[in-house]
C-alpha positions as CSV (number, residue, x, y, z in Angstrom):
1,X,0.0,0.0,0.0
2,X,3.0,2.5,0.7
3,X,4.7,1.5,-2.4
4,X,1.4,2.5,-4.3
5,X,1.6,5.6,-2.8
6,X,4.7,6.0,-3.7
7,X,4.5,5.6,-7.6
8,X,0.8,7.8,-7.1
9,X,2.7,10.3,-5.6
10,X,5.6,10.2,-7.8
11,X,2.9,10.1,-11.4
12,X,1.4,13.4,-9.8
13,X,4.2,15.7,-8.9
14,X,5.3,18.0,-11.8
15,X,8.8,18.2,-10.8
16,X,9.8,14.5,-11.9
17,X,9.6,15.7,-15.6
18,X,12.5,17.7,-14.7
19,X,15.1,15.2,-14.5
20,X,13.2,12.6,-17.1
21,X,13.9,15.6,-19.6
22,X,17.7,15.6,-17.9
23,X,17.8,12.1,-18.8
24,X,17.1,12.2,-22.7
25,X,19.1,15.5,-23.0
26,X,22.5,14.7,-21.4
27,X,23.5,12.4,-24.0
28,X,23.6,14.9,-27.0
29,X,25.0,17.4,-24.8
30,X,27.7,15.4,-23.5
31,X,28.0,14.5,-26.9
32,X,28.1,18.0,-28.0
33,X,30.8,19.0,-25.7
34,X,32.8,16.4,-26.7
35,X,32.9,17.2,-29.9
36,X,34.0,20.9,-29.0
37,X,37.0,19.4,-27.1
38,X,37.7,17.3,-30.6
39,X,37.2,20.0,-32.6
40,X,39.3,22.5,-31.0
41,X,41.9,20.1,-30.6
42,X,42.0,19.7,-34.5
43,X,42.4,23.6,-34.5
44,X,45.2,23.4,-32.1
45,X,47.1,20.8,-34.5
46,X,45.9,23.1,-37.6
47,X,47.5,25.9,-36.4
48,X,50.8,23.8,-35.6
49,X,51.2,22.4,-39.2
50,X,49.9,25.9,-40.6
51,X,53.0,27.3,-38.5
52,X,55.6,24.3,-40.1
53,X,54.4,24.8,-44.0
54,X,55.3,28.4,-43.8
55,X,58.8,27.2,-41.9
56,X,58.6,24.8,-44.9
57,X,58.1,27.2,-47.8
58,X,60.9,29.7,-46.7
59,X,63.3,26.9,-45.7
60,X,62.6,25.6,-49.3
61,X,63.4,29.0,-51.3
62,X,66.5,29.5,-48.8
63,X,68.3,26.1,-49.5
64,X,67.7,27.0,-53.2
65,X,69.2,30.3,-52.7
66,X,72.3,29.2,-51.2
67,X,72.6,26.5,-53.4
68,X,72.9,28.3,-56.6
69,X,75.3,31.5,-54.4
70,X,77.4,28.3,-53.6
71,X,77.8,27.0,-56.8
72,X,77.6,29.6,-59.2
73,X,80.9,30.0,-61.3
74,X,82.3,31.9,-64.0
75,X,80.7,28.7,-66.3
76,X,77.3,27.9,-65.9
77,X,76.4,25.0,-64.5
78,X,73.7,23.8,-67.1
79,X,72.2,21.6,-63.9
80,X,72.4,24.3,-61.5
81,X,68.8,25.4,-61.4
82,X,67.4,21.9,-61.1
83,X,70.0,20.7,-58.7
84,X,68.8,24.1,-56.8
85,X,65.2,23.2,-56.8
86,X,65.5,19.2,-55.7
87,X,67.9,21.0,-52.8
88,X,65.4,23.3,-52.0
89,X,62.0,20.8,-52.2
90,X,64.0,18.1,-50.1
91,X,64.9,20.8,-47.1
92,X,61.3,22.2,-47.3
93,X,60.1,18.2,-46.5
94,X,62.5,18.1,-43.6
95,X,61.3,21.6,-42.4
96,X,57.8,20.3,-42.4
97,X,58.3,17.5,-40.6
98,X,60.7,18.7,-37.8
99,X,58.1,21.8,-37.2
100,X,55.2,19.7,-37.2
101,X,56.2,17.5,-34.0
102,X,53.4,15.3,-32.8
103,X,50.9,16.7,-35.1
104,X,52.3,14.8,-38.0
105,X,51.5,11.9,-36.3
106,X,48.2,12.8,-34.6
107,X,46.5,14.3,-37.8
108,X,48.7,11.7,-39.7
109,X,49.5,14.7,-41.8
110,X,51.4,14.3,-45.4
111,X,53.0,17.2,-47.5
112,X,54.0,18.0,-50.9
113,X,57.0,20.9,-51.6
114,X,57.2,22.7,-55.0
115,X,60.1,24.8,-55.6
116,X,60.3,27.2,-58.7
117,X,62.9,29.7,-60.4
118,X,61.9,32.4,-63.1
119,X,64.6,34.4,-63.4
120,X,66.1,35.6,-60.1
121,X,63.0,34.8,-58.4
122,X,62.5,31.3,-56.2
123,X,59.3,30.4,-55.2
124,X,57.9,28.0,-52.9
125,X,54.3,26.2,-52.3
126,X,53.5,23.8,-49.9
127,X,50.6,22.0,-49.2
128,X,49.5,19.1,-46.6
129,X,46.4,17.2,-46.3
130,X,45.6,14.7,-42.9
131,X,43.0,13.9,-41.4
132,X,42.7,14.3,-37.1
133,X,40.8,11.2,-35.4
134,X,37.7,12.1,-33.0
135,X,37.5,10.7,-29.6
136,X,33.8,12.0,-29.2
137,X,32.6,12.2,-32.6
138,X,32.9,8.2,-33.1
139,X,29.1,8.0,-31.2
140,X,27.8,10.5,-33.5
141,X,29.5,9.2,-36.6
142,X,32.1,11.5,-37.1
143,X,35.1,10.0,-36.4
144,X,37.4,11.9,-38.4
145,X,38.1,15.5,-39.2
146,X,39.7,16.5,-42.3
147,X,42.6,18.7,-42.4
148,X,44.5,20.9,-44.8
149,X,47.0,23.4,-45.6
150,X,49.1,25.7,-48.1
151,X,52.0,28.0,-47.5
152,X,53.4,29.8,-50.3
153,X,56.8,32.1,-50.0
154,X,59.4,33.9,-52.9
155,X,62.7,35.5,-52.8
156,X,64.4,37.6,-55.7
157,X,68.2,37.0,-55.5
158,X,70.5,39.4,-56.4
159,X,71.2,39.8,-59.8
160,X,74.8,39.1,-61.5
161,X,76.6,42.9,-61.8
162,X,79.4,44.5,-64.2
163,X,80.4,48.0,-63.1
164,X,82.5,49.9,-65.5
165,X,84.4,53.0,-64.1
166,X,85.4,55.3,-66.3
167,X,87.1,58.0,-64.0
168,X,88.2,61.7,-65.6
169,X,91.8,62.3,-65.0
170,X,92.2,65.6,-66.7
171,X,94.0,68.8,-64.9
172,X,90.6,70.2,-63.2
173,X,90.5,66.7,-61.4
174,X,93.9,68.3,-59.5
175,X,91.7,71.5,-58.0
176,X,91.2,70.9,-54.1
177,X,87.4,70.1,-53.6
178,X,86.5,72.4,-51.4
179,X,86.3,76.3,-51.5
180,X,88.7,76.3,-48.7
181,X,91.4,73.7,-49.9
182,X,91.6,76.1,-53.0
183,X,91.9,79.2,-51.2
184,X,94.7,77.2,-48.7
185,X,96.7,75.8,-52.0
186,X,97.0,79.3,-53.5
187,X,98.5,80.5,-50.2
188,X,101.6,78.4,-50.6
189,X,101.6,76.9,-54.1
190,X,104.7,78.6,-55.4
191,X,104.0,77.1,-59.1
192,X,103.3,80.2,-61.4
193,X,103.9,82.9,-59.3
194,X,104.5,85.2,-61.9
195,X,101.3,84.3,-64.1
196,X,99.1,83.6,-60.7
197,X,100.6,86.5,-58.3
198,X,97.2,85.2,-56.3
199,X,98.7,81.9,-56.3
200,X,98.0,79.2,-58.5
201,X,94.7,76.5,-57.7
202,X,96.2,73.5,-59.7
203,X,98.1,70.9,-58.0
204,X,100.0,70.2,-61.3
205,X,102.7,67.5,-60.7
206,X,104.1,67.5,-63.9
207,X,108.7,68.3,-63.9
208,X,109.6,71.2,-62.3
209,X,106.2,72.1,-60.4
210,X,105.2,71.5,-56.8
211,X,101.8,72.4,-56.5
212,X,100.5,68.3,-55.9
213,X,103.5,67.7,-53.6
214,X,102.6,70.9,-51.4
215,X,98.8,70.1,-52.0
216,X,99.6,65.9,-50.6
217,X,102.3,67.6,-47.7
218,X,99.6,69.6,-46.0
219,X,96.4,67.1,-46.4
220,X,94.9,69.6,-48.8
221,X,91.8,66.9,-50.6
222,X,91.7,67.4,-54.4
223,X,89.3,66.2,-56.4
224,X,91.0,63.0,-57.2
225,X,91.6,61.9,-54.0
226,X,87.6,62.7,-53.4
227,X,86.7,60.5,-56.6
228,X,89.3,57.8,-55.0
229,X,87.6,57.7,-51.9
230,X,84.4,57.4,-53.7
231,X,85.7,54.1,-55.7
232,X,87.1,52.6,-52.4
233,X,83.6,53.1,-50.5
234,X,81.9,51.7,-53.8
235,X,84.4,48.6,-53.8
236,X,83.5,48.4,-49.7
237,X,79.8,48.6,-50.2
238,X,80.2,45.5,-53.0
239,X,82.0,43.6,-50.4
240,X,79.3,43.6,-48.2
241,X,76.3,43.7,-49.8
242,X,76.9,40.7,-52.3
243,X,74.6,37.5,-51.7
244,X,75.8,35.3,-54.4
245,X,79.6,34.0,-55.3
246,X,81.2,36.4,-57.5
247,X,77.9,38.9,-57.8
248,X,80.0,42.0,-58.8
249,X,83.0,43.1,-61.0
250,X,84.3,46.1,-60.8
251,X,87.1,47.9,-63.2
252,X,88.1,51.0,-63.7
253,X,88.9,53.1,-66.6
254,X,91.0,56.3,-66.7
255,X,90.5,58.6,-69.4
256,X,91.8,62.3,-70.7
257,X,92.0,62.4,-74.2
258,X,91.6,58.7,-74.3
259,X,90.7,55.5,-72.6
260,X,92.9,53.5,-70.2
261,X,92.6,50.6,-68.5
262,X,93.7,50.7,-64.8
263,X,91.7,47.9,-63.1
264,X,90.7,44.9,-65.5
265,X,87.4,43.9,-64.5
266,X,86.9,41.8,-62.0
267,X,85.2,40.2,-59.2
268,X,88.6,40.3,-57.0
269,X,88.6,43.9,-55.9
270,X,92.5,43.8,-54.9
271,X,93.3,45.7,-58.0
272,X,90.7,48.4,-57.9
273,X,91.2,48.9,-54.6
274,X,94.9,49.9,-55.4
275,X,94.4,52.2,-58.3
276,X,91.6,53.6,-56.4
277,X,94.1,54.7,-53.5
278,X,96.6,55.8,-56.1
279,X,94.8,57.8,-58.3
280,X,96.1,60.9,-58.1
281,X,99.7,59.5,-57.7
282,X,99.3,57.4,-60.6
283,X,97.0,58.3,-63.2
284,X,96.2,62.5,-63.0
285,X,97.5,64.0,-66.4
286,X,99.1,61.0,-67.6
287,X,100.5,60.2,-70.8
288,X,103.7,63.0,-70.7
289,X,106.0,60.5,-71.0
290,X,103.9,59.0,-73.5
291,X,102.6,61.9,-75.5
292,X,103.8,60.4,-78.7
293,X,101.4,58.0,-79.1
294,X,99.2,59.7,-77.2
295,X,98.6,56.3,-74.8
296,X,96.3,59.2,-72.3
297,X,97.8,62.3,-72.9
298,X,97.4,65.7,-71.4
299,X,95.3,68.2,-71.5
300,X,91.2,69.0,-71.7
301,X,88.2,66.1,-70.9
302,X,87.8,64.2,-74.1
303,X,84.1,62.6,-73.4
304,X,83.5,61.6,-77.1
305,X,86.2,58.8,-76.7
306,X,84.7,57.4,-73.3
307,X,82.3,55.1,-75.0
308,X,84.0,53.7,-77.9
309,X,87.5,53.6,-75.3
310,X,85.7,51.5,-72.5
311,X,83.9,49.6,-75.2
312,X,86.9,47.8,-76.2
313,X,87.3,46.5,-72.7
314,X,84.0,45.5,-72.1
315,X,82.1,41.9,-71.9
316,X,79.3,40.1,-72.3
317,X,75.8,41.6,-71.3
318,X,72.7,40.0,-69.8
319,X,70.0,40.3,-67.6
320,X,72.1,39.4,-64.7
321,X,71.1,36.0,-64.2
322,X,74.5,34.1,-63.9
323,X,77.8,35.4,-63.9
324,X,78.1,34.6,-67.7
325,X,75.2,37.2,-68.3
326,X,75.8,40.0,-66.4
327,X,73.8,43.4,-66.0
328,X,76.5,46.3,-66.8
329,X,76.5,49.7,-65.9
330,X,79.0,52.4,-67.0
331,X,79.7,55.4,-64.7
332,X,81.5,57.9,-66.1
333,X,82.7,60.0,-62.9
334,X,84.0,63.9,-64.0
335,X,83.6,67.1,-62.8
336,X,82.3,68.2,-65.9
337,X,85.3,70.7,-67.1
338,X,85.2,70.3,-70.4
339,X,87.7,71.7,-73.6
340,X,89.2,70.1,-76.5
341,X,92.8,70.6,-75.5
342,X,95.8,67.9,-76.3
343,X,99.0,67.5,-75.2
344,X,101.1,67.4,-78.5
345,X,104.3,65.3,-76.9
346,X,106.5,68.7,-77.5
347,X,105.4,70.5,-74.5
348,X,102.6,72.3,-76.1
C-alpha cells in the first residue's frame, strides 16, 4: 500500500519531468561538448602544421638560394637550377616534418613541396592534407576531421653585376674640392707665381712644379683623391652587400683624351682597390711621358672617346642571371670641365 503511494505520488508531482527531460538530454549534450573538445583540438594541431608549411616554404626558397650562391661560377652549370630546386624541395620536406612535431602523427599529416625559379625569383608552395581522429565524434559518426593546408613564400636573388668605371683624370681633377682647400693651396703653391701673383689652384705635378707635392704635404683633398675615396667606398659597399659568389666586377677606366685601362674587371677587388688609393699618384695627367702615341695624354676632358675607349674592354651583357650574363652599368665619374685641348708630346 506505501509503495502504491509512492508511484501515485511520484505520477502526480510535476517536478519528476524535470530530470526525465535531464535524462534524454545529457546524452547529445555530452556529446556536444565532446565534440568541441575534438574539434578545437583539431584547431590546435591546424594551427601547428599551418605554422611548419610556412617554416617549410621559406626553408625551401633558402636552401635554393644558397645553393645556386654556392655553386655559381664563371661557367654555368647547365644543372644548377634543377640541382637548386630538388635541394630546396627536399629541405622544405625536412622543415615540415621537424616543425610539425606530434601533429604529424596525430592528424597523420602528409606534405608535398614545390620549388620554382623564373629568373632571379625562387618560389615556394606547400601544401598538406591529414585527417585528425575524433574521440567524441565516433558516437555520433564522425570520427574523423579533415585537415588541410598551403604555404606559399618567394625571394628575388640578387642579380649578377658589371660596373665599368670610367674616371676623368684631366688637370681640373687636380683643384682641391672644397672652397677652402683652393683658397689654402694658392697660399703656398709657389708654381706660377709670376702668371698667378694670387697663387695658382692646380696641383700640377708635372717636372719642375710643386703644387701636388705641397697640396699631398699639407692634407689639402683634391678632387681625385675625393673620386678615389668614392671608388674605395663603392668597392666596400660591394664587399658587403653581395649575396651570391662572385655577384659583382668592378674595373676602372682612366680617361683624358683617351681611354685607359687601370683595373681589368673583375670580381677580386685587390686591384681596384689599389688604383683607387693611387689615383692621383698614378693616373692624374698622364700620358707626358707618352705623349707620342698619345697612350692618355694631357690636356682637356675628351668625353667623345669614353664610350667607344671602354667599349673595347667590355664583356658580355645579360640580364644578370649568372655570372656569364651580367647586367653592366657604366659610370662615367667627371667634374664636368670640359675643352678640346691635347698635349702634342713637345710640351705644347
Amino acid at each position: 500500500m506505501i509503495r502504491a503511494n509512492l508511484l501515485n505520488r511520484f505520477g502526480r508531482d510535476a517536478s519528476a519531468s524535470t530530470a526525465v527531460f535531464f535524462a534524454f538530454c545529457a546524452i547529445p549534450m555530452i556529446g556536444i561538448v565532446g565534440i568541441g573538445i575534438d574539434y578545437y583540438t583539431a584547431l590546435a594541431n591546424k594551427a601547428r602544421l599551418d605554422a611548419a608549411a610556412d617554416a617549410a616554404a621559406i626553408a625551401g626558397i633558402t636552401a635554393a638560394q644558397q645553393y645556386i650562391s654556392a655553386n655559381s661560377s664563371s661557367q654555368i652549370d647547365p644543372g644548377l637550377t634543377s640541382n637548386a630546386i630538388s635541394a630546396g624541395q627536399t629541405q622544405a620536406g625536412k622543415a615540415f616534418y621537424a616543425n610539425a612535431g606530434k601533429a604529424k602523427t596525430l592528424v597523420n599529416a602528409v606534405a608535398s613541396a614545390v620549388v620554382a625559379r623564373s629568373g632571379q625569383t625562387l618560389t615556394a608552395s606547400v601544401n598538406y592534407t591529414g585527417t585528425q581522429a575524433t574521440a567524441f565524434g565516433k558516437l555520433f559518426r564522425v570520427p574523423t576531421f579533415s585537415l588541410a593546408g598551403h604555404s606559399g613564400s618567394s625571394l628575388t636573388m640578387g642579380s649578377y653585376l658589371d660596373f665599368y668605371l670610367a674616371l676623368d683624370m684631366s688637370g681640373s681633377m687636380g683643384l682641391p674640392t672644397s672652397t677652402a682647400g683652393q683658397q689654402q693651396l694658392m697660399a703656398i703653391n709657389p708654381d706660377d707665381r709670376s702668371q698667378y701673383p694670387g697663387g695658382c689652384q692646380f696641383a700640377c705635378h708635372f717636372s719642375g712644379f710643386q703644387g701636388y707635392g705641397v697640396a699631398k704635404n699639407n692634407n689639402i683633398t683634391l678632387r681625385v683623391d675625393s673620386v678615389g675615396k668614392a671608388v674605395q667606398n663603392l668597392i666596400q659597399t660591394a664587399n658587403i652587400t653581395q649575396t651570391l659568389k662572385n655577384q659583382y666586377r668592378i674595373g676602372i677606366y682612366t680617361f683624358i683624351v683617351n681611354v685607359m685601362q687601370a683595373a681589368a674587371l673583375s670580381s677580386n677587388f685587390a686591384a681596384a682597390t689599389t688604383v683607387a688609393g693611387q689615383l692621383g699618384a698614378t693616373y692624374l695627367d698622364t700620358g707626358l711621358a707618352n705623349a707620342a702615341t698619345q697612350v692618355m695624354g694631357s690636356g682637356g676632358t675628351h668625353f667623345e672617346n669614353v664610350f667607344p675607349g671602354v667599349q673595347q674592354y667590355a664583356q658580355t651583357f645579360g640580364d644578370g642571371s649568372s655570372p656569364t650574363k651580367p647586367k653592366a652599368f657604366l659610370f662615367i665619374v667627371t667634374d664636368g670641365a670640359d675643352n678640346n685641348q691635347t698635349y702634342d708630346g713637345n710640351g705644347n
